[in-house]
N, C-alpha and C positions, 0 to 999 in steps of 0.2 A: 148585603155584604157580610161578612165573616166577621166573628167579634172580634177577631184578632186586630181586621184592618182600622177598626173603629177605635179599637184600645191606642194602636201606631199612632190615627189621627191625634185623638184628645192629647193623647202624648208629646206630641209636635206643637199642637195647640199652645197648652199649657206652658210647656217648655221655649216658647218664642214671647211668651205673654210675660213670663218672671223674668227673662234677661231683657228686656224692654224695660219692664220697671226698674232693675237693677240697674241698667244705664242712665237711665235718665233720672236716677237719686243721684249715681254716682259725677252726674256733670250736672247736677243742678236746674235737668230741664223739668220741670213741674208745671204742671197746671196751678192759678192763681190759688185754689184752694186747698191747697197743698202746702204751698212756700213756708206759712206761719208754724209749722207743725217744726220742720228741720232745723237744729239749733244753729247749722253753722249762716241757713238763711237770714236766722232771727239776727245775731250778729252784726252780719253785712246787712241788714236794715237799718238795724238800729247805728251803726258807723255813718252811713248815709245821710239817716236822718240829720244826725248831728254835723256834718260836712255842711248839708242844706242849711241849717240853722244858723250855723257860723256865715252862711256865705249872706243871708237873708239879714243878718245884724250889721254886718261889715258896710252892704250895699245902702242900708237905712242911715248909718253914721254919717258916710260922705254925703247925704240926701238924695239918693234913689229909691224913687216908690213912694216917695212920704208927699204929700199934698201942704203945700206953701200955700 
């Protein structure tokens, strides 16, 4: 083939592979080892986390989970 068609391909290539990743920074679809890297993931982890914690102290007070 012509290098022309071959430069078009890469081109198309390349250019479907960056807006791919652009999107999916931009809605937060990541692969698992990815997520720790994004501050606004770290964030929403770390808010989570502390939701969990709260809910895990709450459920232990009333005595859920705790062995009598």
């Amino acid at each position: 083939m012509s290098d022309w068609v071959w430069l078009a391909i890469l081109l198309v290539t390349n250019g479907m592979m960056l807006l791919s990743a652009h999107l999916r920074y931009k809605h937060g679809i990541w692969d698992g080892a990815f997520n720790h890297f994004i501050p606004h993931v770290q964030k929403a982890m770390r808010e989570y986390d502390d939701r969990r914690t709260d809910m895990i102290l709450a459920a232990r007070e009333q005595g859920y989970g705790v062995w009598k």
